[in-house]
N, C-alpha and C positions, 0 to 999 in steps of 0.2 A: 411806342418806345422800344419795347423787344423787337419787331423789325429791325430797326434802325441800327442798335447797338448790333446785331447779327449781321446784318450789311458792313458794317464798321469795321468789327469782328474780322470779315474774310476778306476785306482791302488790306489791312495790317497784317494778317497771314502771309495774304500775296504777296506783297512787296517785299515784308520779310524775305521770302524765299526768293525773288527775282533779284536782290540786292548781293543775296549770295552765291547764285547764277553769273551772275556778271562778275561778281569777283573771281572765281573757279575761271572764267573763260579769260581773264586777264593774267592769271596765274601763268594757263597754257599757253599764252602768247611769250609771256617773258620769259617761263622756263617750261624748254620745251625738249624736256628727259622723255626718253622714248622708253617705256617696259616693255620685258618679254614677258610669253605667255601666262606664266605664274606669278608676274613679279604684282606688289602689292601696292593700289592707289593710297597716298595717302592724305587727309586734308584736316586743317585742323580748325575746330570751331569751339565758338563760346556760347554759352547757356542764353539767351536773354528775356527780357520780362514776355513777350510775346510768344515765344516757347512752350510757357507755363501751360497747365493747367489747374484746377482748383486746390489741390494736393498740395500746390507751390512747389512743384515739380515739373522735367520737363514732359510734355502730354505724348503719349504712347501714340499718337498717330502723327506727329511730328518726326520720331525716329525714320518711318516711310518715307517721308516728304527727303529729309535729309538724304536716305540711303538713295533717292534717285541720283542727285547731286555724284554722290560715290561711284555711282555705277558711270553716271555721264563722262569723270574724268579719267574712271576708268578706259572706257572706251575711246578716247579724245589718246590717250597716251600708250594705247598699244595698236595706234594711228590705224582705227578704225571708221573715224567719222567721216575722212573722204567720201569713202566707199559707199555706206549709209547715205549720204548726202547725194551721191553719181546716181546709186541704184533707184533712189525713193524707197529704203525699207524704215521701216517702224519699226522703231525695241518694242517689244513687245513682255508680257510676266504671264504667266503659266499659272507661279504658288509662293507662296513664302512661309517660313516658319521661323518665328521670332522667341528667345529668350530674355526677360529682362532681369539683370540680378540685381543691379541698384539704382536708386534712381540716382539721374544728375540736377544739380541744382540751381536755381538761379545766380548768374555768373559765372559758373564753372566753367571750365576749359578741359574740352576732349577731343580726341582725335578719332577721327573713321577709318580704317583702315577696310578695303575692298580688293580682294583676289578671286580669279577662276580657280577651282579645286578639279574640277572635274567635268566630263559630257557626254551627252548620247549622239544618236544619228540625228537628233533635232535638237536638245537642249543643251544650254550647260546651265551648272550651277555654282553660283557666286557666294561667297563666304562675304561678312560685310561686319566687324567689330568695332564697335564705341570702345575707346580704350580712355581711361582714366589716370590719373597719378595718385596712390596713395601717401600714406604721412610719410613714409621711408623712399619716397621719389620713385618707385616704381610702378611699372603698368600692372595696371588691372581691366579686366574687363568686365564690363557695367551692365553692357546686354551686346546679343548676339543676334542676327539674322542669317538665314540661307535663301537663296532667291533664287528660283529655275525659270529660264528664260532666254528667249533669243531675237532675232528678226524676224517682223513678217515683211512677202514683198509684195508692197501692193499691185505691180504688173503682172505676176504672175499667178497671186492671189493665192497664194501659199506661202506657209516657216517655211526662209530659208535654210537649205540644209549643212546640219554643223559643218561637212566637207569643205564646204564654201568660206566658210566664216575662218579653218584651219590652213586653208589656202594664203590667204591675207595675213592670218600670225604666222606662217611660215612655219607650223608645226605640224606633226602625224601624231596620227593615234598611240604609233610608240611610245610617243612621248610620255603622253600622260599617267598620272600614278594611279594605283589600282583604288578602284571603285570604294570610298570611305563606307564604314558599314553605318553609318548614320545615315548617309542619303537611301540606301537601300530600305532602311526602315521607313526613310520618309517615302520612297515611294508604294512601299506595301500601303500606307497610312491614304495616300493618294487615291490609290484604287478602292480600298473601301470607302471613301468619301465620296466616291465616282459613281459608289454605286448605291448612292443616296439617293441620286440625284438621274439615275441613268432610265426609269420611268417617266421621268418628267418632260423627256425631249418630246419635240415634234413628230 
């Protein structure tokens, strides 16, 4: 019986999320607003009972699941997925580091909002906000993630490099704004985690 209901379990996840895959891709086709580099993906969604976790809230690793979706339309709208699609590269994720400050609840209505902040000679990283309405109609923000990440390509079998990626948004390095002192901390945080784990290699 726990089998089955587990089985059950991750067909209803699935679809869950493939339902809202297909909506997001029908979105792009009807409205097809092109962002520049900083501008902010936005998509809006609703709580539902498959969401949950036992809490009766929605479950902490569904926030993931969702933020691909963010990134995907991100990508799709700063008419990146051609290219993706020509090359054969793979998004690929590096790290994440998530805040949750409230939870959202069954039925609720939030929007994701998803921008680049910033990049290195291989990464960038993505800002990605659950945004909420409180009792006075304003936003708030419920939880927060940052995602470091880019392409692999599989012909070359290497990250492709950011140059590449700033090529296609039509930006330079000028461009972008100086280095937020959060990700610097994150990546000090990185490298000591690095070095958990940097005996263990082959």
């Amino acid at each position: 019986m726990a089998i089955a209901f587990n089985c059950h379990d991750v067909y209803i996840n699935t679809m869950n999320l493939i339902f809202r895959l297909v909506a997001i891709c029908l979105s792009n086709i009807i409205d097809r607003r092109h962002l520049d580099t900083f501008g902010a993906s936005e998509l809006d969604f609703r709580v539902w009972p498959f969401d949950l976790d036992l809490n009766i809230h929605m479950n902490n690793g569904r926030y993931l699941s969702i933020m691909d979706l963010g990134r995907l339309d991100l990508m799709t709208r700063l008419g990146l997925t051609k290219y993706v699609f020509k090359n054969k590269w793979m998004p690929v994720l590096a790290s994440i580091n998530m805040r949750y400050r409230m939870p959202l609840k069954p039925f609720q209505k939030f929007r994701l909002d998803t921008n680049i902040v910033w990049w290195d000679d291989k990464w960038f990283y993505i800002e990605q906000r659950f945004v909420v309405k409180n009792e006075r109609n304003k936003d708030v923000v419920a939880a927060i993630g940052f995602i470091k990440g880019s392409f692999y390509d599989r012909k070359e079998k290497q990250t492709v490099p950011s140059s590449d990626i700033q090529l296609i948004l039509e930006t330079a390095d000028a461009d972008k704004p100086e280095k937020p002192n959060y990700i610097t901390s994150w990546q000090n945080a990185e490298d000591d985690m690095r070095g958990l784990t940097s005996s263990e290699r082959k």
